[in-house]
VOKOLVO-822708 format. One record per residue (C-alpha): residue number from 1; residue in three letters; x, y, z. Coordinates in nm, 4 decimals. Layout:
<atoms>
<NUM "ala" <X Y Z>>,
...
</atoms>
This chain:
<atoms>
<1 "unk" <-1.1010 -0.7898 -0.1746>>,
<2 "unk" <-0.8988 -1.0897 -0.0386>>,
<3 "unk" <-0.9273 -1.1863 0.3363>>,
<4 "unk" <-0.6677 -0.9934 0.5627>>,
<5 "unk" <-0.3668 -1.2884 0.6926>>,
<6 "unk" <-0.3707 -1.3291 1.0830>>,
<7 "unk" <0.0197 -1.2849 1.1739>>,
<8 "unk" <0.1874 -1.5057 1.4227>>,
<9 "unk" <0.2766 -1.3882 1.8013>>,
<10 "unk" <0.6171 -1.2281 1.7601>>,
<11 "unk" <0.5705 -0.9987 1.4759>>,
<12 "unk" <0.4779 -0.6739 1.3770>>,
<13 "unk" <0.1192 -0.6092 1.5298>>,
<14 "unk" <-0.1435 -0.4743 1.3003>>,
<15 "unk" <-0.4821 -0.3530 1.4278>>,
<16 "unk" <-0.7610 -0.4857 1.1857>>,
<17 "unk" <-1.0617 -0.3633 1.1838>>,
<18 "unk" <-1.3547 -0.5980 1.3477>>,
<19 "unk" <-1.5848 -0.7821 1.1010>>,
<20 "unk" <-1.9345 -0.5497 1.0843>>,
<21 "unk" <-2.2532 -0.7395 1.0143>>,
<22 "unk" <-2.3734 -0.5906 0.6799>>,
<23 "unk" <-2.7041 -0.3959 0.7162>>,
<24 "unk" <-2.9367 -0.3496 0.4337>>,
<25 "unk" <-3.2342 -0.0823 0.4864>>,
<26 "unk" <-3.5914 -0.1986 0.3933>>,
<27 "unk" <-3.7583 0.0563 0.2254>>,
<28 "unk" <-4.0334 0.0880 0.4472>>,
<29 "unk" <-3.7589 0.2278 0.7164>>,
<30 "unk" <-3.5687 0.5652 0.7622>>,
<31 "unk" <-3.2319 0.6710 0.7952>>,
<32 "unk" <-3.2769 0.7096 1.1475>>,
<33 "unk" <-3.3765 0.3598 1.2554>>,
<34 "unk" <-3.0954 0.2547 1.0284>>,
<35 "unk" <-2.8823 0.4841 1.2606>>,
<36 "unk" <-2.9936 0.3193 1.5907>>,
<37 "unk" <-2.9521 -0.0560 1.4391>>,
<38 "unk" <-2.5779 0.0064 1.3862>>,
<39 "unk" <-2.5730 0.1173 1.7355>>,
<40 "unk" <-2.6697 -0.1974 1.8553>>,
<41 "unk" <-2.4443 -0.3687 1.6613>>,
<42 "unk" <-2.2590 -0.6506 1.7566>>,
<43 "unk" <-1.8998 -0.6775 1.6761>>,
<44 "unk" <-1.6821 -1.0364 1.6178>>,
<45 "unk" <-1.3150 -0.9578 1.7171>>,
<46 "unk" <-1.0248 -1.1296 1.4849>>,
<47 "unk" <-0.9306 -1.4707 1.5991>>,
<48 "unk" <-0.5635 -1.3686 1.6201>>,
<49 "unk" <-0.3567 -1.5399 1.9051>>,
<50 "unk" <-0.1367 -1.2989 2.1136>>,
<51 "unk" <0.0478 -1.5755 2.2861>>,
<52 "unk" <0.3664 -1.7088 2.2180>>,
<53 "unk" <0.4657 -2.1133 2.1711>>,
<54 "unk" <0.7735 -2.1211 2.4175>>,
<55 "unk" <0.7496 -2.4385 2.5665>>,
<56 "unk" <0.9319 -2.6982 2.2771>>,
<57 "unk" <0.8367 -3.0257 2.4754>>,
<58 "unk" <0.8001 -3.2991 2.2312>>,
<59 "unk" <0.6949 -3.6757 2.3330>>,
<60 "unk" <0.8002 -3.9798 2.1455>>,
<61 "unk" <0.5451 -4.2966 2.1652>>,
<62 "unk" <0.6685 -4.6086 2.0091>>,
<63 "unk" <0.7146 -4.9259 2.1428>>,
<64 "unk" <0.9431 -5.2955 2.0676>>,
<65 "unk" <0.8298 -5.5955 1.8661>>,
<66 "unk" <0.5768 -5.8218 2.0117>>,
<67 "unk" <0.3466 -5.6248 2.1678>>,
<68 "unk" <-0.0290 -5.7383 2.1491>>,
<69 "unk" <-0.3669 -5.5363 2.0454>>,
<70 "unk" <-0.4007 -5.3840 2.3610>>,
<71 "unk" <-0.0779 -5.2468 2.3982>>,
<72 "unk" <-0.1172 -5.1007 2.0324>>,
<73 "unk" <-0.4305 -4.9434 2.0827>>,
<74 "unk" <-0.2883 -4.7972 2.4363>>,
<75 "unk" <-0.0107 -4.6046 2.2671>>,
<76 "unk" <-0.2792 -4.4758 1.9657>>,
<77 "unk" <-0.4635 -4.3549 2.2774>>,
<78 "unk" <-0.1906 -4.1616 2.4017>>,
<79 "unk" <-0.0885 -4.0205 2.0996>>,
<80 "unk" <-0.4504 -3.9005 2.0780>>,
<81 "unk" <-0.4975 -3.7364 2.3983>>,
<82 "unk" <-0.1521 -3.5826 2.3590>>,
<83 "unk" <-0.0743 -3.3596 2.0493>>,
<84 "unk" <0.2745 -3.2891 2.1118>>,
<85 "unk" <0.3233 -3.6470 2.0645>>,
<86 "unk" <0.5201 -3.7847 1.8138>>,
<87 "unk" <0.5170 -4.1860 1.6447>>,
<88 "unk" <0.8191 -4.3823 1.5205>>,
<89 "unk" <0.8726 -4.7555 1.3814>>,
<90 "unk" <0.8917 -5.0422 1.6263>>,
<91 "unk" <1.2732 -5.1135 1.7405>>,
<92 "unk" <1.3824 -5.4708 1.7739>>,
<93 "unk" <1.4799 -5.6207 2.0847>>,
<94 "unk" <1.7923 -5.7161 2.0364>>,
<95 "unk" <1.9149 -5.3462 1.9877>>,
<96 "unk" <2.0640 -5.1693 2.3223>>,
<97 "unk" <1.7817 -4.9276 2.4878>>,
<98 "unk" <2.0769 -4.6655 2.4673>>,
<99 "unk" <1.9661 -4.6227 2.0786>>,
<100 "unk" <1.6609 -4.4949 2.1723>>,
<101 "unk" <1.8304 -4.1828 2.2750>>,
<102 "unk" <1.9508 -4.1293 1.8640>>,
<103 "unk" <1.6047 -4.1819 1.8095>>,
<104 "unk" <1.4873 -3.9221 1.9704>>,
<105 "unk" <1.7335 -3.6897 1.8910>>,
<106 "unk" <1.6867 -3.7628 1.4943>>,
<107 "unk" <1.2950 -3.6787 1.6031>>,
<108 "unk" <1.3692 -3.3530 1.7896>>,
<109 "unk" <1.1982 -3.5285 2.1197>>,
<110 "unk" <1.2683 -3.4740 2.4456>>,
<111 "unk" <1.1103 -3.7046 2.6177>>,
<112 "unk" <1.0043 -4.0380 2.5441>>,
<113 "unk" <0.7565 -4.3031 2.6561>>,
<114 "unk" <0.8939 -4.6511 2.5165>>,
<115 "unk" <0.7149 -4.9922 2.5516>>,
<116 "unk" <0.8841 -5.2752 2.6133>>,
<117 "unk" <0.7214 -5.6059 2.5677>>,
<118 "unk" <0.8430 -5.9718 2.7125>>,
<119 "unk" <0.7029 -6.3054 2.6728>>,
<120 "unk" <0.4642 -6.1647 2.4755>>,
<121 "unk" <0.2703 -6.0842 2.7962>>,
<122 "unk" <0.4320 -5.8782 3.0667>>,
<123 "unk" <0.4739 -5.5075 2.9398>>,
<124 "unk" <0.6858 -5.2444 3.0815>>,
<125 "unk" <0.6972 -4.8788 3.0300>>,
<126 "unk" <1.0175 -4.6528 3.0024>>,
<127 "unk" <0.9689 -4.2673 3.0718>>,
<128 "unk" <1.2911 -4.1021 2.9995>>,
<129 "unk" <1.4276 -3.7052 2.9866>>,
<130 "unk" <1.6211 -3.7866 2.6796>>,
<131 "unk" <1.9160 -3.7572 2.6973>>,
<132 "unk" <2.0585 -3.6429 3.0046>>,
<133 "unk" <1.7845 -3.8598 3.2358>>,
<134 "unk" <1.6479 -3.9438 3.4593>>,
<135 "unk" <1.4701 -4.2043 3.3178>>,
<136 "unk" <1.2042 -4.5105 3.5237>>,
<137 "unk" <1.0864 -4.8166 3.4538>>,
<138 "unk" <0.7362 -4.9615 3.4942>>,
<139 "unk" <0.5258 -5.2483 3.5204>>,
<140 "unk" <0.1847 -5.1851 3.3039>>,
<141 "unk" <-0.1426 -5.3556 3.4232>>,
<142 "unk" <-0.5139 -5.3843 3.4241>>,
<143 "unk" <-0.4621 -5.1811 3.0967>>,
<144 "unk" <-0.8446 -5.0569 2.9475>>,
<145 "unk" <-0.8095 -4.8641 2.6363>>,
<146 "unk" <-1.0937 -4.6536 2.4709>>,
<147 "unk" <-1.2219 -4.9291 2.2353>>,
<148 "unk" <-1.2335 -5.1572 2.5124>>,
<149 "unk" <-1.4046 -4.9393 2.7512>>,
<150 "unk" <-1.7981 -4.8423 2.6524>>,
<151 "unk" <-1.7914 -4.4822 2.9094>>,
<152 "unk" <-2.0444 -4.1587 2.8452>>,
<153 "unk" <-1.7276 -3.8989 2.8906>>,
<154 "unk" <-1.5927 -3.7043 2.5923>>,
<155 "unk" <-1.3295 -3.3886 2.5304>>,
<156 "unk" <-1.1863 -3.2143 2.2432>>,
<157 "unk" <-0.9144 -3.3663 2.0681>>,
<158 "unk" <-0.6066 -3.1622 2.0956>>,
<159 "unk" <-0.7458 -2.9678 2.4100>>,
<160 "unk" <-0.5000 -2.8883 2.7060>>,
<161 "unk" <-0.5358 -3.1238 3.0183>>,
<162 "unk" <-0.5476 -3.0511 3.3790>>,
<163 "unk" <-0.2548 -3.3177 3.5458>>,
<164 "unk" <-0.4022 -3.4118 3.9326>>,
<165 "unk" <-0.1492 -3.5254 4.2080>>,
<166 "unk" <-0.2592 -3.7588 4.5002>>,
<167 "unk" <-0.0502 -3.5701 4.8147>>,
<168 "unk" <0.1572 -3.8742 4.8626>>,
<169 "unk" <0.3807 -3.7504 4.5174>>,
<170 "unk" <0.5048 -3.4736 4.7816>>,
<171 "unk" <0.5874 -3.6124 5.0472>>,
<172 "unk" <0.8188 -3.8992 4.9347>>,
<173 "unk" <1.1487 -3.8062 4.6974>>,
<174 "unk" <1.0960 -4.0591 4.4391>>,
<175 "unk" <0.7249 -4.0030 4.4020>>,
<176 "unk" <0.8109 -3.5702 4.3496>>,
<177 "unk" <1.0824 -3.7076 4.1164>>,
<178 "unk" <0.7844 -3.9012 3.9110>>,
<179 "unk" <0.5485 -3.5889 3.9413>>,
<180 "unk" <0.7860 -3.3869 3.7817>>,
<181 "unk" <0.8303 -3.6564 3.5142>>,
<182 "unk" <0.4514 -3.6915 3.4344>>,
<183 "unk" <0.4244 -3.3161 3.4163>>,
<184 "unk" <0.6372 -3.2179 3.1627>>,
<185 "unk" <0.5372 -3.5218 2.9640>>,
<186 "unk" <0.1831 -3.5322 3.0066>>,
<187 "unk" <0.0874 -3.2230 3.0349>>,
<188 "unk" <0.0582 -2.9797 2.6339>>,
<189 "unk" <0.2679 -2.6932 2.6279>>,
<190 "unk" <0.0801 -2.3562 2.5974>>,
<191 "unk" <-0.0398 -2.2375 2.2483>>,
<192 "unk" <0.1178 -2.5447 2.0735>>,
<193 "unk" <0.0325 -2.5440 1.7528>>,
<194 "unk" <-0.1712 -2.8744 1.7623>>,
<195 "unk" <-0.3590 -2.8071 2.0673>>,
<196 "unk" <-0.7074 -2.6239 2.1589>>,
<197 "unk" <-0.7561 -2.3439 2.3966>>,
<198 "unk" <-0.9729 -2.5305 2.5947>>,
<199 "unk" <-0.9326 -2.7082 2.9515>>,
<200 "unk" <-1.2391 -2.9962 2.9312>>,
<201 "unk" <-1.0605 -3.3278 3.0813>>,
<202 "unk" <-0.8402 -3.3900 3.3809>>,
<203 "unk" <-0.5437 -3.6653 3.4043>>,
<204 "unk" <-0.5441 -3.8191 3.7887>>,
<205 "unk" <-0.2487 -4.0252 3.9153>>,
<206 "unk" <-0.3582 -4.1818 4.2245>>,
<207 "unk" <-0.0994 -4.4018 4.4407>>,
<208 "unk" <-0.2678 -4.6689 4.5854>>,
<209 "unk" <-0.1181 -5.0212 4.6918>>,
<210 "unk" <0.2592 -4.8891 4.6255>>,
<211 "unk" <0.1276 -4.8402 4.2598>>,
<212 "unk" <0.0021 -4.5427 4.0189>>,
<213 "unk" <-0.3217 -4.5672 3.8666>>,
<214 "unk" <-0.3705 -4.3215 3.5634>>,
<215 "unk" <-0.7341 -4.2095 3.4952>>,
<216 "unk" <-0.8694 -3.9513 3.2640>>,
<217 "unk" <-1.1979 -3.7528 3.3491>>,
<218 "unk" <-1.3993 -3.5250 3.1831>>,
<219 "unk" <-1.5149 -3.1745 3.3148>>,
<220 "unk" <-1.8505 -3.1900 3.2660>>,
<221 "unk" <-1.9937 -2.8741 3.4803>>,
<222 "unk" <-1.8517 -2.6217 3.6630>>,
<223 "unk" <-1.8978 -2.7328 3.9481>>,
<224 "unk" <-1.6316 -3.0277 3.9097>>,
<225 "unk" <-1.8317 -3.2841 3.8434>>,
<226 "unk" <-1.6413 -3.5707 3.6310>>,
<227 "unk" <-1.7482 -3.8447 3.3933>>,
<228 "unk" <-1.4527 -4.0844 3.3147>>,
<229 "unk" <-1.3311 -4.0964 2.9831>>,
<230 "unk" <-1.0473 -4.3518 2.9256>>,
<231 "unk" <-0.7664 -4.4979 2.8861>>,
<232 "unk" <-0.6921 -4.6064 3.2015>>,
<233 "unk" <-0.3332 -4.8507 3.3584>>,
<234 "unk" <-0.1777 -4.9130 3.6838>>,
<235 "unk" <0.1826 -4.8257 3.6885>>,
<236 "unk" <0.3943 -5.0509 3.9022>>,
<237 "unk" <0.7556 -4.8511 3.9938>>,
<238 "unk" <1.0635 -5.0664 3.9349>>,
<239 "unk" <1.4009 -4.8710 3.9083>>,
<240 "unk" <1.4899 -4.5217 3.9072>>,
<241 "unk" <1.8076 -4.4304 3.6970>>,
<242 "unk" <1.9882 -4.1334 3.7031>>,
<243 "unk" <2.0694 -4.1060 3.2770>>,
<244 "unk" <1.7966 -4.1689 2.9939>>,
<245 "unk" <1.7508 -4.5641 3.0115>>,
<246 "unk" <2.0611 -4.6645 3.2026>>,
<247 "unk" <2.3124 -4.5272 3.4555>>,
<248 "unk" <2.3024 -4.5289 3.8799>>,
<249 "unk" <2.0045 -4.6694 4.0451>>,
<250 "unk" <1.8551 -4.3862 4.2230>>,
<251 "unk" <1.6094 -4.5749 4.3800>>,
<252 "unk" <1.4527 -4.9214 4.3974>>,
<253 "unk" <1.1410 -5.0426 4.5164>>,
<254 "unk" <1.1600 -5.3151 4.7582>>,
<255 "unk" <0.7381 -5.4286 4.7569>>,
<256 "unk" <0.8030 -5.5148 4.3803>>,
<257 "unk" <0.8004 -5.9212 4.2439>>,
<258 "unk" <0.8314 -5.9769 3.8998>>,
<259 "unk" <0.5868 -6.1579 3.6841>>,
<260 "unk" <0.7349 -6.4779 3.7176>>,
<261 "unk" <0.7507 -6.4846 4.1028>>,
<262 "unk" <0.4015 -6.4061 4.1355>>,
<263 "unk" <0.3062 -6.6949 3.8532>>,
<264 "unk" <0.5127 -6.9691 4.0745>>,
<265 "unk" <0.3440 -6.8278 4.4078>>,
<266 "unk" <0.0153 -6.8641 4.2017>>,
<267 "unk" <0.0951 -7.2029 4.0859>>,
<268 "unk" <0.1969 -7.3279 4.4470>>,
<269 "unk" <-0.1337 -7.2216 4.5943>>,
<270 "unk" <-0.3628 -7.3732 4.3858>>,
<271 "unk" <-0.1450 -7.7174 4.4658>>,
<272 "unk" <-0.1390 -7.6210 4.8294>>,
<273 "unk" <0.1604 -7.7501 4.9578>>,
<274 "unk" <0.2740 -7.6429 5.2277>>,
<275 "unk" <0.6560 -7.5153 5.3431>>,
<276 "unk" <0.6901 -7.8606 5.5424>>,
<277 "unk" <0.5557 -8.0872 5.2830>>,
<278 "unk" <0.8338 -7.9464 5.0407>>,
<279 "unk" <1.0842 -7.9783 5.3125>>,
<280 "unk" <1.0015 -8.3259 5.3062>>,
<281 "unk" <0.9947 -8.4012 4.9854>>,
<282 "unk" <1.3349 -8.2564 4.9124>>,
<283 "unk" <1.4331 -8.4810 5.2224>>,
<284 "unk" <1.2666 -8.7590 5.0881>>,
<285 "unk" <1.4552 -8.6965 4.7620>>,
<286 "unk" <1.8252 -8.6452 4.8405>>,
<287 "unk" <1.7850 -8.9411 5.0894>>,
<288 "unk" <1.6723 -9.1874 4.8340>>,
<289 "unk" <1.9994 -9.0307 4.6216>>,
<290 "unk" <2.2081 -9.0538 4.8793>>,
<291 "unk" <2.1429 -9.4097 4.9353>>,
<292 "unk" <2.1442 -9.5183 4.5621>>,
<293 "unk" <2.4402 -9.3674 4.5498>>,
<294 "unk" <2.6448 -9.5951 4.8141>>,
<295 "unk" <2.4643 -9.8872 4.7005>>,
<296 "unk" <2.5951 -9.8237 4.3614>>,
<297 "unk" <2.9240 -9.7693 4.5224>>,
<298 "unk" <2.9231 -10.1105 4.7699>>,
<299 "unk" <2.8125 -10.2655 4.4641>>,
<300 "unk" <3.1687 -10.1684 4.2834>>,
<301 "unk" <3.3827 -10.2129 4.5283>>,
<302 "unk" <3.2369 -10.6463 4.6042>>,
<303 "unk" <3.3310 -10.6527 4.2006>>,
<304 "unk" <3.6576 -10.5660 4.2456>>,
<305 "unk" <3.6981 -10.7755 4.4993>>,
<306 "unk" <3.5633 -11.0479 4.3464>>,
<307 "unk" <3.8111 -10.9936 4.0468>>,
<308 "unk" <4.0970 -10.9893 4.2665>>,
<309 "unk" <3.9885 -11.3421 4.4208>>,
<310 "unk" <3.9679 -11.4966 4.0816>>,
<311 "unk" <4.2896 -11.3672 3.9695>>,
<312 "unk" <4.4156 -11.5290 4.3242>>,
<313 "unk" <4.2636 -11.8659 4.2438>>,
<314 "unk" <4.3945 -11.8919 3.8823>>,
<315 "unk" <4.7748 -11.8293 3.9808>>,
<316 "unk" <4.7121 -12.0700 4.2978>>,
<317 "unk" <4.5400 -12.3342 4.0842>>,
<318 "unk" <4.8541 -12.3190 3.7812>>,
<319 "unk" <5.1090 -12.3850 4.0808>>,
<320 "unk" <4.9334 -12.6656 4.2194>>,
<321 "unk" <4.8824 -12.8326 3.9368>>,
<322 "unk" <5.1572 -13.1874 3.8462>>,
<323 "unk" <5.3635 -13.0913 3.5850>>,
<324 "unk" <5.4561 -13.3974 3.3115>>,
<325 "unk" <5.8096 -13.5197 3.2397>>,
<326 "unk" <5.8232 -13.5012 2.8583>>,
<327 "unk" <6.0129 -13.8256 2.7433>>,
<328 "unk" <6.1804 -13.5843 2.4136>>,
<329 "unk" <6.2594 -13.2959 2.3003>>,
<330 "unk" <5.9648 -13.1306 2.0584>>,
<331 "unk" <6.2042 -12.8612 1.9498>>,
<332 "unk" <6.4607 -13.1013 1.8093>>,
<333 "unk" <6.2410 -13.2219 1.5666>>,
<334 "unk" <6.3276 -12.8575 1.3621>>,
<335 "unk" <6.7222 -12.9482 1.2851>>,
<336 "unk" <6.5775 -13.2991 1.1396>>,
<337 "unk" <6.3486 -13.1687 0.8903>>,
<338 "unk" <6.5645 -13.1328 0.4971>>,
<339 "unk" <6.6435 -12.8479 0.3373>>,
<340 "unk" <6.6331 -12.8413 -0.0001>>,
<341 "unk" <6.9507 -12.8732 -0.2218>>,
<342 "unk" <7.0937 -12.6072 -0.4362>>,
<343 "unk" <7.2381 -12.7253 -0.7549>>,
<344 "unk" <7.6228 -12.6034 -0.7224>>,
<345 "unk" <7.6848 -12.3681 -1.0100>>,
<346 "unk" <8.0504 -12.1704 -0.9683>>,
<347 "unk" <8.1116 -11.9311 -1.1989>>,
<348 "unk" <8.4811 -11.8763 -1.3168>>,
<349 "unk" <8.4437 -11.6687 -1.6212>>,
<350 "unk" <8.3068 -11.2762 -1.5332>>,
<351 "unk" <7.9899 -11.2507 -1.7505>>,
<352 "unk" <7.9715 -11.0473 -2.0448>>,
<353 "unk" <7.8566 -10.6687 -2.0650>>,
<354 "unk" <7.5811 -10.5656 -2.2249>>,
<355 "unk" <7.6227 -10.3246 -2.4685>>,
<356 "unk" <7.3626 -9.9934 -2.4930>>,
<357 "unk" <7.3116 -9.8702 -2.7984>>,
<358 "unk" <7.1697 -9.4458 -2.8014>>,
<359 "unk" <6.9365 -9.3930 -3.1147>>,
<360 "unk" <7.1117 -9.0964 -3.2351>>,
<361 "unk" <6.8439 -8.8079 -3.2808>>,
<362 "unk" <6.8369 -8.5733 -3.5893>>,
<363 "unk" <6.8910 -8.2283 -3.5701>>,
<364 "unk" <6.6066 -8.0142 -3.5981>>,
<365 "unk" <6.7034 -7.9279 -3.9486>>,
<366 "unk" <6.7224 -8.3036 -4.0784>>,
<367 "unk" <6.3623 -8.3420 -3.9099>>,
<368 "unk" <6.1962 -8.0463 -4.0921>>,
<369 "unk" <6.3690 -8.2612 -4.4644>>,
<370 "unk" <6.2614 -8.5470 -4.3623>>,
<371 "unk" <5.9159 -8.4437 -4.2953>>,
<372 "unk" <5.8428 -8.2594 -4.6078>>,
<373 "unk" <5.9694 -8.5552 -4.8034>>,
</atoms>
């Protein structure tokens, strides 16, 4: 006989009978032994789930164009430790981050872990409740992923994580806002298809220096004892918006610099120059402009004035000059010069007309004789 089919939760129960561990008598026992053996037998129950998969939360995992290894291997991380997770193509930058909410609607996702590389070296992380929000933005750092990391601690892929809270998430509105965030994207909804009936790892956000460090644990004994597994990033909070990536600012964090601060405060200490030195400098600097700039004015004005004397000197030295009494005329040399002499030719008679004659043009029926002839 074919195997009985294990129905889902939801329909029609049917009590199966439990799988009996076939007993075959020896011949050197009785009946009665064979009796007490099936007393002492142990059943296996049907592994039938009577749960039902209500929660639909679905994570998308993708990222832009021009990430690096490590940020690749993050996200395939991720994806791992979370089977509810879903993968799409890279997006380019140049497209709006308001697409990303299509996206996620053409995957059936509803929420969404996007990121966003710049530079090719600074990496920030969008977590978004597509698409009605809220949505925050992160700085990623001191990322570790599981190649990268050589730790003893292991877990079942697909099993169901524990989420831990430092007490600070509870205390401050923007950090319960993130809690609730990381919970219903972190955590794998109950009797997912995808996931394992087992609780053997823990997920730890820990706030420490105005940041969130993510760690994952194993659950080794009982007892509580952990052995890190990996991945493991420090979030750095930027914004808080109100829709899914965009709208109001919510809230803003005031301790964070942007990569490019930092670099130039890293760059000016290893010069070590100090606040008065670059006071000085810029001094120095707009001083020597300043005065290159009147020189190069004086400079144009004494030109100008000299000009203006030179012009002087010219008309003073034309006036002062003798002028000569010329003894003749030059210009009445021009009525002595000949002209030369026409031969005097009058005309009495009116001259003759010349007469046109018109070539008188055959007809086109003269033309078509005169060719065939």
């Amino acid at each position: 006989m074919s195997p009985f089919k294990r129905k889902r939760a939801g329909q029609d129960s049917v009590d199966f009978k439990p799988k009996k561990g076939k007993l075959v008598p020896d011949e050197g026992k009785g009946l009665e032994e064979v009796g007490r053996e099936k007393e002492h037998e142990i059943t296996v129950p049907a592994p039938i789930s009577q749960g039902k998969w209500t929660n639909k939360e679905r994570v998308l995992i993708f990222s832009s164009r021009g990430i690096n290894f490590r940020t690749r291997h993050l996200m395939q991380d991720l994806r791992t430790m979370m089977p509810h997770a879903k993968a799409d193509t890279k997006m380019d930058r140049k497209d709006k981050l308001f697409v990303i909410n299509e996206v996620c609607e053409i995957k059936n996702c509803n929420k969404c872990l996007y990121f966003e590389a710049k530079k090719k070296q600074d990496l920030y992380m969008w977590i978004s409740n597509s698409p009605h929000g809220p949505s925050a933005k992160f700085l990623v750092q001191n990322i570790h992923t599981l190649a990268e990391l050589k730790l003893t601690g292991n877990c079942l892929k697909g099993s169901r994580p524990l989420l831990s809270f430092d007490p600070k998430f509870d205390k401050e509105p923007h950090y319960a806002l993130l809690k609730e965030l990381f919970i219903q994207t972190f955590s794998t909804p109950r009797y997912h298809p995808k996931s394992q009936p087992f609780v053997d790892h823990v997920f730890t956000f820990t706030i420490a220096d105005n940041r969130i460090w993510f760690r994952n644990y194993q659950i080794i004994e009982e007892d509580g004892s952990l052995v890190e597994i990996g991945p493991r990033f420090v979030l750095n909070l930027m914004k808080i918006f109100q829709g899914s990536f965009g709208g109001p600012t919510l809230y803003e964090n005031p301790d964070f610099r942007s990569p490019n601060m930092v670099k130039i405060h890293c760059t000016i200490a290893e010069v070590t120059i100090t606040v008065p030195d670059i006071l000085m400098f810029l001094h120095r600097t707009s001083l020597c402009m300043l005065l290159q700039h009147r020189r190069e004015m004086r400079l144009a004005a004494a030109a100008k004035v000299r000009e203006k004397q030179m012009v002087k000197e010219m008309q003073k030295g034309k006036k002062t000059s003798a002028k000569e009494d010329l003894e003749s005329d030059v210009t009445a040399d021009v009525f002595l010069t000949p002209a030369e002499e026409k031969p005097a030719d009058i005309q009495r008679e009116a001259p003759e007309t010349k007469v046109v004659k018109k070539k008188q043009k055959a007809f086109k029926r003269q033309r078509m004789q005169m060719a065939r002839r």
